[in-house]
Structure formats: structure tokens, C-alpha cells
MIDRENPA-358927 format. One line per field, with one value per residue (C-alpha): residue number from 1; residue in three letters; x, z, y. Coordinates in nm, 2 decimals. Layout:
<nodes>
vexvo	c(NUM; ...)
nuse	c(ALA; ...)
px	c(X; ...)
pz	c(Z; ...)
py	c(Y; ...)
</nodes>
This chain:
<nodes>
vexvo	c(1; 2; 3; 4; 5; 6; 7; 8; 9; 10; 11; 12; 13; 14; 15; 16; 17; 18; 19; 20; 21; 22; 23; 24; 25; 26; 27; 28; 29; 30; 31; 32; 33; 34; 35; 36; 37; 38; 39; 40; 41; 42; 43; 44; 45; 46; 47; 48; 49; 50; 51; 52; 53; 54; 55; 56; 57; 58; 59; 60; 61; 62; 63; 64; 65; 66; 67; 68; 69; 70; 71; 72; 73; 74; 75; 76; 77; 78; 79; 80; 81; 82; 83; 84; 85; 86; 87; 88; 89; 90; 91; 92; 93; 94; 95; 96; 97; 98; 99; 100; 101; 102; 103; 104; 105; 106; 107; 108; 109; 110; 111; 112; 113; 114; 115; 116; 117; 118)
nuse	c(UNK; UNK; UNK; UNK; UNK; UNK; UNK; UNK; UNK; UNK; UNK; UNK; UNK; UNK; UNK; UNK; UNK; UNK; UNK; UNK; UNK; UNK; UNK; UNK; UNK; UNK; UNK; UNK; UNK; UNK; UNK; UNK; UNK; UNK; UNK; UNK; UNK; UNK; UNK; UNK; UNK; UNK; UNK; UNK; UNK; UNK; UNK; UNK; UNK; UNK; UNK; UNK; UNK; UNK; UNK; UNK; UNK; UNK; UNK; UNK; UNK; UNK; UNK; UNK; UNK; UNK; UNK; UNK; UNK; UNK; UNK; UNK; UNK; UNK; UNK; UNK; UNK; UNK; UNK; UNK; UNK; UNK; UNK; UNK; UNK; UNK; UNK; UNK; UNK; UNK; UNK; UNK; UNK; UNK; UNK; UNK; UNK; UNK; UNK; UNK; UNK; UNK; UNK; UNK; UNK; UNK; UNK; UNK; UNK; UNK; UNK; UNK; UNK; UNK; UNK; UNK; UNK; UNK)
px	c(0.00; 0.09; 0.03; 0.18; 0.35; 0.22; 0.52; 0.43; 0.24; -0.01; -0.20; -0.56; -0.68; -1.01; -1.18; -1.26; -1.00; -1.08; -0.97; -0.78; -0.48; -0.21; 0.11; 0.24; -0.09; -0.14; 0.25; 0.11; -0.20; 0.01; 0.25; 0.00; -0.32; -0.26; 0.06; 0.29; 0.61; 0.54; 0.89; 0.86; 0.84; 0.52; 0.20; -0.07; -0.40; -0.69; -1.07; -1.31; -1.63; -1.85; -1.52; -1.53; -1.18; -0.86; -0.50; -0.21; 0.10; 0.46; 0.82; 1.09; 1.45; 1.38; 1.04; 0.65; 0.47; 0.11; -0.16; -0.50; -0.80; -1.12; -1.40; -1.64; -1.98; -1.88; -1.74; -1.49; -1.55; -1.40; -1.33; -1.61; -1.70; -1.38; -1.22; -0.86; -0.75; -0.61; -0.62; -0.31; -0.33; -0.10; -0.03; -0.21; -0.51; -0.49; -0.50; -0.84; -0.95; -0.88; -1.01; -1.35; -1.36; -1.47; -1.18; -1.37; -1.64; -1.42; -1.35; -1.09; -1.09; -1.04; -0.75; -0.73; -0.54; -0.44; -0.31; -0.24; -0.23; -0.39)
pz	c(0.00; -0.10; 0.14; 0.22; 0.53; 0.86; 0.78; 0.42; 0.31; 0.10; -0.08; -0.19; -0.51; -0.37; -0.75; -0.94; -1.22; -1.55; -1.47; -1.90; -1.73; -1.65; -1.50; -1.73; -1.76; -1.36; -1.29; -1.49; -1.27; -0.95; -1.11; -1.35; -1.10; -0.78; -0.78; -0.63; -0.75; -0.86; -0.81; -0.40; -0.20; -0.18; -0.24; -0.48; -0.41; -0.65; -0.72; -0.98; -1.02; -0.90; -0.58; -0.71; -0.80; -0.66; -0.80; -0.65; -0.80; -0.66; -0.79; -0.70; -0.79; -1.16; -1.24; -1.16; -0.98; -1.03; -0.79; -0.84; -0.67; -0.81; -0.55; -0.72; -0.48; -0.20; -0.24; -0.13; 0.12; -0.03; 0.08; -0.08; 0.09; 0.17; 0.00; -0.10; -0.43; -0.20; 0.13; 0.31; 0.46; 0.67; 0.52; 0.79; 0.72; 0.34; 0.43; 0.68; 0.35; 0.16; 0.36; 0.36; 0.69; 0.67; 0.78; 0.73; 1.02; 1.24; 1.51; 1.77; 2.15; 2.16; 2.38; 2.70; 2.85; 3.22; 3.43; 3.71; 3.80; 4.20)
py	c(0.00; 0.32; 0.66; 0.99; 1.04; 1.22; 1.49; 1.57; 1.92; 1.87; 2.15; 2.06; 2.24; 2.33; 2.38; 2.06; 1.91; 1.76; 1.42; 1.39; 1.62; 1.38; 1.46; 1.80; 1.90; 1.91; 2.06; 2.34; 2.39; 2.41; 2.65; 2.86; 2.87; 2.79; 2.98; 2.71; 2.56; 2.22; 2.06; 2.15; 1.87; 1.91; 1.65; 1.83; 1.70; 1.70; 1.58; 1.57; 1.73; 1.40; 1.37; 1.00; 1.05; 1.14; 1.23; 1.34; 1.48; 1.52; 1.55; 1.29; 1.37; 1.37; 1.31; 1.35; 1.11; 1.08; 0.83; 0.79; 0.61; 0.62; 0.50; 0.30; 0.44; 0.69; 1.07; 1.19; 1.52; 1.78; 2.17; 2.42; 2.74; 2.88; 3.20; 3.02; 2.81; 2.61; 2.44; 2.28; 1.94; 1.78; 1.40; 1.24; 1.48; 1.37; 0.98; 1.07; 1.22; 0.89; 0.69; 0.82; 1.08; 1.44; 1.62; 1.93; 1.86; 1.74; 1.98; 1.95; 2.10; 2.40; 2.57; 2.65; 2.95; 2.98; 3.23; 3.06; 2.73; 2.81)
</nodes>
């Protein structure tokens, strides 16, 4: 099996990809719309329209690397109503997102802040 590591950023491109752009095609969409440098040692995350489909993209030493899964009855949960291109995921955040949770509903505690601890 193959997944990203915890460590790993990876920017989601929040706007839906035509799923015929392979690996030049997408380098371009991180550099030429999303404003990022493609060869980083980033993972670029995308989805198609119906989120049945996921591909992500990353450079290694001296050449693309494209994955894909393709879920054959679920969708995947993807970002929506926010203002960005493009939301950053950590790698363990991206593997949630794989395997089916909504990262985006989730909510952690919230912080606490003390003054003293009397």
C-alpha cells in the first residue's frame, strides 16, 4: 500500500480538475493557477467534479509522480466554501480524506489558557 506520510504538506486544489490532465498537464495547474512551484516537496492534491476520484501529484529527484484512486460508490469530502485556491493538509489529514472521513467537520478542542495554576 501506498500513502503519504504524517510529515508531508499537502496543498488541496479546492476547485474541481478535469480528470484527462495527466502529469504535465497538472505541474502546470500548480504552477499557473494555484501559484505554487510544482517541483517542491510538496503533495498536490486533486478531485473531480462528482469527488469520485482522486489524484495526487509530486516531484521525486527527476520526475512527476502521479496516484489515483477512483471510489467505485462513495465521495470523497471535499473543501467548498472557503475563499482560497487552495487548502493545506498535513499527510495524515490527506489519508483521513482517503479513507473516507470528513476532515472538514471534524472539530478539535479548543485551547485553553491559564493564568495561574492556583
Amino acid at each position: 500500500m501506498i500513502r503519504p506520510v504524517d510529515e508531508i504538506r499537502v496543498p488541496l486544489c479546492r476547485a474541481p480538475v478535469d480528470f484527462r490532465k495527466q502529469m504535465r498537464g497538472l505541474s502546470v495547474l500548480v504552477q499557473e493557477e494555484l501559484a505554487l512551484d510544482p517541483f517542491c516537496a510538496h503533495l498536490f492534491a486533486f478531485c473531480n467534479r462528482r469527488r469520485d476520484h482522486v489524484k495526487l501529484l509530486y516531484w521525486e529527484r527527476n520526475g512527476f509522480v502521479l496516484w489515483q484512486k477512483k471510489l467505485e460508490q462513495d465521495r470523497f469530502p471535499w473543501p467548498r466554501d472557503t475563499d482560497t485556491r487552495v487548502v493545506e493538509f498535513s499527510g495524515r489529514e490527506l489519508n483521513w480524506l482517503l479513507d473516507g472521513l470528513d476532515v472538514f467537520a471534524m472539530k478539535p478542542h479548543g485551547d485553553l489558557l491559564f493564568d495561574s495554576a492556583l
